[in-house]
LUMMIPA-92197 format. One record per residue: residue number from 1; residue in one letter; x, y, z of N, C-alpha, C in turn. Coordinates in Angstrom, 3 decimals, m for minus. Example, Ala and Ser with C-alpha at 12.3 -4.5 7.8 and 13.67 -1.06 7.14 Angstrom:
BEGIN
[1, 'a', [13.190, m5.690, 7.800], [12.300, m4.500, 7.800], [13.200, m3.300, 7.800]]
[2, 's', [12.850, m2.250, 7.080], [13.670, m1.060, 7.140], [12.900, 0.030, 7.870]]
END
This chain:
BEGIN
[1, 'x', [191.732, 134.707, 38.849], [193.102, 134.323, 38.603], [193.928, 135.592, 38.356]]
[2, 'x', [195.291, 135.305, 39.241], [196.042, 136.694, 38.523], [196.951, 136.429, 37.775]]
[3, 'x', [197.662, 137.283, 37.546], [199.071, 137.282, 36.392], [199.638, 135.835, 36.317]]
[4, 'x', [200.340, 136.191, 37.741], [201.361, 135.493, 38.646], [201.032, 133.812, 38.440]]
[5, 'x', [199.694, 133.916, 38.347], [199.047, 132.033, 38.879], [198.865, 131.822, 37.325]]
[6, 'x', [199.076, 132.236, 36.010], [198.687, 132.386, 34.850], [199.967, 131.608, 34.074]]
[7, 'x', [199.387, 130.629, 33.779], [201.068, 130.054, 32.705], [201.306, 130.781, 31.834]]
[8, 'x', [202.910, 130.820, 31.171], [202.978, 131.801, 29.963], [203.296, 130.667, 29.208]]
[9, 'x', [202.981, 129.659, 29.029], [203.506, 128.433, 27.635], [202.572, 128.936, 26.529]]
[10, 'x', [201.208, 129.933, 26.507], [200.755, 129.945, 25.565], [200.560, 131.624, 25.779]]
[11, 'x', [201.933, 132.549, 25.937], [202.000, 133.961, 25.797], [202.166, 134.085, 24.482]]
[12, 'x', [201.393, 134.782, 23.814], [201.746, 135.214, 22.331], [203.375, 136.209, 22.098]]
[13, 'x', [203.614, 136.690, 22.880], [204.914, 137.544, 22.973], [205.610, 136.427, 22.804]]
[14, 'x', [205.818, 135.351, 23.851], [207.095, 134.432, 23.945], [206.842, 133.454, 21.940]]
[15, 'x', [205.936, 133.447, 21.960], [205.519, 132.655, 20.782], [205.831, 133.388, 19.605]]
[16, 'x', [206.406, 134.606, 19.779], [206.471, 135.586, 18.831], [207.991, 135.775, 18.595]]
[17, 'x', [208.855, 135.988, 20.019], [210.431, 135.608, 20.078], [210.272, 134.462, 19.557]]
[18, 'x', [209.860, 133.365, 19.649], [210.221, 132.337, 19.347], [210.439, 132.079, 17.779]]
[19, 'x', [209.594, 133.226, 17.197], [209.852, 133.357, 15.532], [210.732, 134.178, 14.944]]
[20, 'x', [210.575, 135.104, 15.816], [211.232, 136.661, 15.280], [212.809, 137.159, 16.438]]
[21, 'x', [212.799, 136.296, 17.456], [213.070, 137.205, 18.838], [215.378, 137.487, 18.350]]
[22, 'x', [215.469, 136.332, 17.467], [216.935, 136.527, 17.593], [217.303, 138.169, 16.532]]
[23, 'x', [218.106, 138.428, 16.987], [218.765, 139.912, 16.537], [219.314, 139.856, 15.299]]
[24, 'x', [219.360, 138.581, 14.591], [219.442, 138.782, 13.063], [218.597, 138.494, 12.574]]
[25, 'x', [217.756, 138.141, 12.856], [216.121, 137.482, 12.249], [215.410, 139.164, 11.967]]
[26, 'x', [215.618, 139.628, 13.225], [215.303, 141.130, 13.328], [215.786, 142.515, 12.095]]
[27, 'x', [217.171, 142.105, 12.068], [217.634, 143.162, 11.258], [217.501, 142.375, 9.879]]
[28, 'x', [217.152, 141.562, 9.250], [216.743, 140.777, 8.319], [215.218, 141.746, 8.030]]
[29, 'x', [214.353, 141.344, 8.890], [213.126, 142.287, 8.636], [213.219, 143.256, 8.431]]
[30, 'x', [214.123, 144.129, 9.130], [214.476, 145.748, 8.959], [214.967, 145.918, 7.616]]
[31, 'x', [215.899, 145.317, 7.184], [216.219, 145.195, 5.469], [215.390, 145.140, 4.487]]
[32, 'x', [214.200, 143.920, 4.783], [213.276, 143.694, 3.868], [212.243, 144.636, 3.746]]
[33, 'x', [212.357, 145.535, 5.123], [211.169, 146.899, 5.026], [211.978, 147.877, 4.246]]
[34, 'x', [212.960, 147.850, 4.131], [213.379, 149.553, 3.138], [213.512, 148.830, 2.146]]
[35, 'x', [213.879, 147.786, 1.676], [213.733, 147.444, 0.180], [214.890, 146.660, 0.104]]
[36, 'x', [215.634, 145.782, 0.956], [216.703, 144.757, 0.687], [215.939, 143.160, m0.018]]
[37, 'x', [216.540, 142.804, m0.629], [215.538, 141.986, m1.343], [216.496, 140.441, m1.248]]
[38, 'x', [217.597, 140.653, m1.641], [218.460, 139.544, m2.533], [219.244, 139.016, m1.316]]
[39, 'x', [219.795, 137.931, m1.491], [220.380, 136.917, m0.364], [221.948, 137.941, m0.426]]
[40, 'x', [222.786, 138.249, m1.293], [223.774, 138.972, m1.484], [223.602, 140.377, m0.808]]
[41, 'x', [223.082, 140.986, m0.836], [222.396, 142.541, m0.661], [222.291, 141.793, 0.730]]
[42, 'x', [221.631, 141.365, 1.338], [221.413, 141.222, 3.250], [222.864, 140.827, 3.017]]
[43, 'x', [223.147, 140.120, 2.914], [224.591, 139.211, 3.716], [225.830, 140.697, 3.674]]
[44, 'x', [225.713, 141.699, 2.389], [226.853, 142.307, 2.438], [226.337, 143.437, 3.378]]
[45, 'x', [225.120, 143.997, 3.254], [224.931, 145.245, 4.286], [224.804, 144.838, 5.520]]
[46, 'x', [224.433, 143.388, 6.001], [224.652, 142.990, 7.827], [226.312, 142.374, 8.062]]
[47, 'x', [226.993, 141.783, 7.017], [227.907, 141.544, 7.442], [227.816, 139.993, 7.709]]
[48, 'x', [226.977, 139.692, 7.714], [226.744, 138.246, 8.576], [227.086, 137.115, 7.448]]
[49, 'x', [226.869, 135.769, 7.957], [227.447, 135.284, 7.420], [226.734, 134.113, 6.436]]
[50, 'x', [227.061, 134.151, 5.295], [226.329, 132.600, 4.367], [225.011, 131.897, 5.650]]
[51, 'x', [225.655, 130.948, 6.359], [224.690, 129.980, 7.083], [224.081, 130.602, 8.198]]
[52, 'x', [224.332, 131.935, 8.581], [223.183, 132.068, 9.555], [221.859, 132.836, 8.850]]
[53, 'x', [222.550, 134.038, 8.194], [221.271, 133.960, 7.017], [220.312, 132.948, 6.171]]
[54, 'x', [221.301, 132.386, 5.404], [220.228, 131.271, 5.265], [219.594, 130.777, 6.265]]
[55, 'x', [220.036, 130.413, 7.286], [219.179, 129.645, 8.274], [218.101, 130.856, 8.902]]
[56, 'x', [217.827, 131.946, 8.495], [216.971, 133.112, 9.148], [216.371, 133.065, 8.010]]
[57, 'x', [216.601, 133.536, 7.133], [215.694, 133.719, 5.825], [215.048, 132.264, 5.504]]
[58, 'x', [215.458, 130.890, 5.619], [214.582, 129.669, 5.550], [213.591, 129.769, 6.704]]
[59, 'x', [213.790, 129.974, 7.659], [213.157, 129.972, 8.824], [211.475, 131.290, 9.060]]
[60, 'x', [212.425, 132.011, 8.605], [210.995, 133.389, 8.012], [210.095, 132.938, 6.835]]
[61, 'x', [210.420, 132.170, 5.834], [210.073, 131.875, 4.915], [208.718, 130.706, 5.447]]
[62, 'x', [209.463, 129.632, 5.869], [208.147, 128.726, 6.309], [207.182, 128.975, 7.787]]
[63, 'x', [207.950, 130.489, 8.236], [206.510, 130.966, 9.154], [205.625, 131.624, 8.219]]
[64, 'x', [206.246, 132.124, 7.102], [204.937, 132.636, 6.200], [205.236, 134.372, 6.001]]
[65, 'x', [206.415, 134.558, 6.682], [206.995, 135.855, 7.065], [207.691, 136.625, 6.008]]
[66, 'x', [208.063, 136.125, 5.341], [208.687, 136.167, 4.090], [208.409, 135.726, 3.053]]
[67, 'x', [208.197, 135.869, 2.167], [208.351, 134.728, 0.738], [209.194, 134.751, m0.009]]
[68, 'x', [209.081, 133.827, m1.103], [210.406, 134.073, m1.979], [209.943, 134.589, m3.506]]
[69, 'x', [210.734, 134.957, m4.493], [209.999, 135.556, m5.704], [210.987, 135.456, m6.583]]
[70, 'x', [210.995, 134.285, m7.842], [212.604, 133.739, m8.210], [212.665, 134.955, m9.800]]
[71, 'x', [213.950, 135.356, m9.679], [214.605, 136.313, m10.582], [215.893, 135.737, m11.272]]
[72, 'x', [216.407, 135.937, m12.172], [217.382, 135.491, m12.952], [217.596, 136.676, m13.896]]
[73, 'x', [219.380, 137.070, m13.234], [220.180, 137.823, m14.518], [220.621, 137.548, m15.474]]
[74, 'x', [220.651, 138.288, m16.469], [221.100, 137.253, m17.452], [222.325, 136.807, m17.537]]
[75, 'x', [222.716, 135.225, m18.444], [223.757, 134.552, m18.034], [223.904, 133.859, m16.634]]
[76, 'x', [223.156, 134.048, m15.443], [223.482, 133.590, m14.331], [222.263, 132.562, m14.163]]
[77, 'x', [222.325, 132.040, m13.213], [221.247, 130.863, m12.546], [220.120, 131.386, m11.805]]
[78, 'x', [219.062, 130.986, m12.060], [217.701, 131.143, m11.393], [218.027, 131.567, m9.739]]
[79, 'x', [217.745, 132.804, m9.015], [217.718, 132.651, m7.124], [216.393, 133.366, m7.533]]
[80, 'x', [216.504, 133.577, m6.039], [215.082, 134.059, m4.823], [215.943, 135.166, m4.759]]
[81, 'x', [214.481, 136.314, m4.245], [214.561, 137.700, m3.702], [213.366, 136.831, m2.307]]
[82, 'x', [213.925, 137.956, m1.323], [213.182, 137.566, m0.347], [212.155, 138.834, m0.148]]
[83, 'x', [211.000, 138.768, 0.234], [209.451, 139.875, 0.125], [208.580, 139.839, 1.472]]
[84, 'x', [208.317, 140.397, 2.068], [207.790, 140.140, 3.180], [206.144, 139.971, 2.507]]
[85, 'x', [205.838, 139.870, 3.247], [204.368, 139.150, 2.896], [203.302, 140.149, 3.847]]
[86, 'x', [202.072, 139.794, 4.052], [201.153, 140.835, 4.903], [201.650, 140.613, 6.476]]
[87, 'x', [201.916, 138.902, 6.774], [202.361, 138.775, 8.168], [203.575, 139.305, 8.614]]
[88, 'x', [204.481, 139.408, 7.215], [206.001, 140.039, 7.655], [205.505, 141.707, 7.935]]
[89, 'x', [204.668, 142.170, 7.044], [204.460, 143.707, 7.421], [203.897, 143.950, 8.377]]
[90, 'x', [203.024, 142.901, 8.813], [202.706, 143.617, 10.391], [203.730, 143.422, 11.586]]
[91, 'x', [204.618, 143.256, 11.228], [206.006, 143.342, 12.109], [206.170, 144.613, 11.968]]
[92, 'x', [205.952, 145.439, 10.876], [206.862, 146.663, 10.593], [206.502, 148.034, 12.280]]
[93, 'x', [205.531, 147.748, 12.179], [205.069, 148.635, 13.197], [206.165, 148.390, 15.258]]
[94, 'x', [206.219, 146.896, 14.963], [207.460, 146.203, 15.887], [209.238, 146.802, 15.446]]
[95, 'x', [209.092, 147.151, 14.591], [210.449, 147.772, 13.834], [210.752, 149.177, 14.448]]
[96, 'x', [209.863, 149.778, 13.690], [209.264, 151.753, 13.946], [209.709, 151.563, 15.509]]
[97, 'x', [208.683, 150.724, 16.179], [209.011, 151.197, 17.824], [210.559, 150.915, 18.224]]
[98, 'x', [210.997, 149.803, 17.720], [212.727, 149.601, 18.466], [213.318, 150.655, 17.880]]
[99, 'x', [213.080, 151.403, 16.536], [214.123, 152.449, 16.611], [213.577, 153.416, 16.892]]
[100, 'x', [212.542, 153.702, 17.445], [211.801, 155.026, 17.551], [212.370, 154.636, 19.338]]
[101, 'x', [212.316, 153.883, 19.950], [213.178, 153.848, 21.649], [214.245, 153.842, 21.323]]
[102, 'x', [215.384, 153.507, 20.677], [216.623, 153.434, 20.496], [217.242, 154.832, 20.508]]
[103, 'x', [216.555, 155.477, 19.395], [216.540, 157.190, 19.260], [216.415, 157.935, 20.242]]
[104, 'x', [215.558, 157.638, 20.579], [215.522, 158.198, 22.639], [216.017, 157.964, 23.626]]
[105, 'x', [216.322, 156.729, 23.728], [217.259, 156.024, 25.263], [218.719, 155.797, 24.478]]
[106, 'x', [219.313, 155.301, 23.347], [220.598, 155.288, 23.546], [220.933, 155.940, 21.667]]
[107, 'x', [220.669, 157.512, 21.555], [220.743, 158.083, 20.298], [221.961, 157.939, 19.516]]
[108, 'x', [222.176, 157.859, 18.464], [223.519, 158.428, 17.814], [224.095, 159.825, 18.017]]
[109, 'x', [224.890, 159.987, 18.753], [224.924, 161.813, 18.505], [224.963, 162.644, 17.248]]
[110, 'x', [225.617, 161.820, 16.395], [225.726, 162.889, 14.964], [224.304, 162.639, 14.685]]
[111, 'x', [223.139, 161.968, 15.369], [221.513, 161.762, 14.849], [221.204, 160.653, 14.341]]
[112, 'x', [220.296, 160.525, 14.125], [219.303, 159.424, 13.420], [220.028, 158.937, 12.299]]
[113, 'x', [220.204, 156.965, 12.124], [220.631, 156.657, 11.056], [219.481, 156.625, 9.865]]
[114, 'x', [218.771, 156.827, 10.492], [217.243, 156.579, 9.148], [216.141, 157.360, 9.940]]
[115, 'x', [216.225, 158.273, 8.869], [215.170, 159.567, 9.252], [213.717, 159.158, 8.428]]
[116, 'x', [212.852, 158.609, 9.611], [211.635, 158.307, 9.080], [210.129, 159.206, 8.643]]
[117, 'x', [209.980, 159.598, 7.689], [208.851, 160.840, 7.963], [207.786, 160.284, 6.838]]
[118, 'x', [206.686, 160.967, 7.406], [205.603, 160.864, 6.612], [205.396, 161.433, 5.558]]
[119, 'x', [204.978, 160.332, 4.329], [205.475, 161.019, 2.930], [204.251, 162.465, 2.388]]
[120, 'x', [203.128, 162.617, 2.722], [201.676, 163.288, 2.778], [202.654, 164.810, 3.303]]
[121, 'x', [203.235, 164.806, 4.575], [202.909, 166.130, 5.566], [204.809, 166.395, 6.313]]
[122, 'x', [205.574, 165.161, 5.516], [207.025, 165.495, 6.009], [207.232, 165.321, 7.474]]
[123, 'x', [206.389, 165.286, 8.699], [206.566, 164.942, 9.951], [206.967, 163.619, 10.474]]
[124, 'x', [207.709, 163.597, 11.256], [208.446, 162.240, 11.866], [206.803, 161.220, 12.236]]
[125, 'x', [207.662, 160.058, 11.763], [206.732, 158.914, 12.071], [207.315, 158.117, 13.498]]
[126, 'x', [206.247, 157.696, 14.617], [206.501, 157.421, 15.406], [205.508, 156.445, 15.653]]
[127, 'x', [205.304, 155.401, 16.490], [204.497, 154.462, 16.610], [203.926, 154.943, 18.351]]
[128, 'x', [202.236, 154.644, 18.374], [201.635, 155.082, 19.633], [200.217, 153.942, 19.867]]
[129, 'x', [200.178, 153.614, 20.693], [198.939, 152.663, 21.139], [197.953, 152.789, 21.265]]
[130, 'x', [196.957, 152.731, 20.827], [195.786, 152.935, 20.541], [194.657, 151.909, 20.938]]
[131, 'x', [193.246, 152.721, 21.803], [192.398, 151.073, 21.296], [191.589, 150.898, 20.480]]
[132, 'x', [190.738, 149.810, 20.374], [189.966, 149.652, 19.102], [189.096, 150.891, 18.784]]
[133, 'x', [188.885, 151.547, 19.367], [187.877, 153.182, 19.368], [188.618, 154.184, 18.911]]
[134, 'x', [189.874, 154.116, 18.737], [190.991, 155.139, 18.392], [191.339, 155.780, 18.981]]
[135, 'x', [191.355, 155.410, 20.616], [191.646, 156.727, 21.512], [192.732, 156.408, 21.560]]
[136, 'x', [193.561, 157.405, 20.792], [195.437, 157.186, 20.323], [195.960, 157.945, 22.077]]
[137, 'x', [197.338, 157.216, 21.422], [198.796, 157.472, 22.627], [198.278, 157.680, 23.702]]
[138, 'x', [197.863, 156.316, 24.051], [197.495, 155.568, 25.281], [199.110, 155.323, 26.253]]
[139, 'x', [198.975, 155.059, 27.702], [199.841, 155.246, 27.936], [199.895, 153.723, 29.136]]
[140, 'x', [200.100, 153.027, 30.000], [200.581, 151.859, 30.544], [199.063, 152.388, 31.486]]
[141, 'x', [199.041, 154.002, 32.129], [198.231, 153.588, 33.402], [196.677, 153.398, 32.337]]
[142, 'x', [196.911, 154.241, 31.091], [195.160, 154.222, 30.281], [194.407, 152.584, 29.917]]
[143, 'x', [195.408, 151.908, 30.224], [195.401, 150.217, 29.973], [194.924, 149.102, 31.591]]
[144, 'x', [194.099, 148.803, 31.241], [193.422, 147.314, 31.744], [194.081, 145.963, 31.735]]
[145, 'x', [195.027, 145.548, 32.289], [195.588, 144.102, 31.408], [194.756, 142.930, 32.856]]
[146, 'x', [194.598, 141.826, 31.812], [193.733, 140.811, 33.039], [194.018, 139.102, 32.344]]
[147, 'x', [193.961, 138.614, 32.806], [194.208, 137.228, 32.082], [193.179, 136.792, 31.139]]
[148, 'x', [193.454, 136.418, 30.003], [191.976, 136.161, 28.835], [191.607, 134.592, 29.205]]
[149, 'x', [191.046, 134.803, 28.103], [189.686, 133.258, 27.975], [191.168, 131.962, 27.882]]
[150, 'x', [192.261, 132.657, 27.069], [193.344, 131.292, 26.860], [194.318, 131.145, 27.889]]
[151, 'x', [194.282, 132.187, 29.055], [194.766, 131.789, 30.523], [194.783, 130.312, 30.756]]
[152, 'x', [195.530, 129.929, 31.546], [195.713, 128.768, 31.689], [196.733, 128.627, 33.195]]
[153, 'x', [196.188, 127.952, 34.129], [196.885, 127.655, 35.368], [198.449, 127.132, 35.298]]
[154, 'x', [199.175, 128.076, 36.149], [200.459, 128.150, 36.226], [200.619, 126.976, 37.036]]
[155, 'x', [201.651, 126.058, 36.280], [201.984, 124.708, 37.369], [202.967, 124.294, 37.365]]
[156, 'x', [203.791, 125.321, 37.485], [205.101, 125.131, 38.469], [205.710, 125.240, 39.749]]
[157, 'x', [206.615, 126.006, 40.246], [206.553, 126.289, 41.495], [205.939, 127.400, 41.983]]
[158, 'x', [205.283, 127.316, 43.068], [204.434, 128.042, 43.798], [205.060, 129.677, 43.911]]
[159, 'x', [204.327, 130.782, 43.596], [204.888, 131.353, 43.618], [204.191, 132.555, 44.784]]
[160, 'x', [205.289, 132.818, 45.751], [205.038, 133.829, 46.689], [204.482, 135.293, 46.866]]
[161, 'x', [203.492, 135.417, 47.241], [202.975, 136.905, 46.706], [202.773, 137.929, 47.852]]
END
């Protein structure tokens, strides 16, 4: 079987937009990795608005992507801080790469809005592909791709090859 004849209803990528893929869901995560916590704090540094946040931050929350962790100032009423969880952090590495391409294909000229470096040795952090053996910054031709065991026959229209 090839690519082409291969359904994607059960692509983990599309299944992955389907959690994460909208552009405020996104910069929501990006917040919660440097340390944005509070429903106030996202809404004033994205700009965005009451109900689409909520509706991103509820939505991260019952994929398991987020959690909540309730705090109270004093005098005020019980809220939530929002925390990413182990599944929200393995997004982070999905983060690193969009701005680590962004930086390269369409830069800021005055530079980098967030200068990422390694706290040990001060050198820029960059994200690189690796396989299970560690043979790092692998590159598209060092890669094998083939349809797995959860392939599944494409049955739509026929497609011309």
């Amino acid at each position: 079987m090839e690519w082409l004849d291969v359904s994607t209803e059960n692509c983990p990528v599309q299944r992955t937009l389907d959690l994460v893929g909208e552009k405020w869901t996104l910069l929501v995560l990006r917040d919660a990795a440097i340390g944005v916590h509070r429903f106030e704090e996202f809404r004033r540094h994205m700009g965005l608005s009451e109900a689409v946040l909520s509706d991103r931050l509820r939505k991260l929350t019952a994929a398991g992507i987020l959690r909540t962790v309730p705090y109270q100032e004093p005098g005020h009423r019980a809220r939530n801080e929002y925390r990413l969880t182990r599944k929200g952090w393995d997004l982070w590495p999905v983060l690193v790469a969009l701005r680590q391409w962004g930086d390269t294909y369409d830069p800021d000229p005055e530079g980098p809005v967030l200068d990422m470096r390694h706290t040990d040795c001060g050198a820029p952090v960059r994200v690189v592909v690796e396989c299970a053996d560690e043979h790092v910054a692998l590159t598209p031709r060092d890669v094998t791709a083939r349809p797995g065991p959860g392939a599944r026959p494409y049955r739509g229209a026929a497609v011309s090859k």
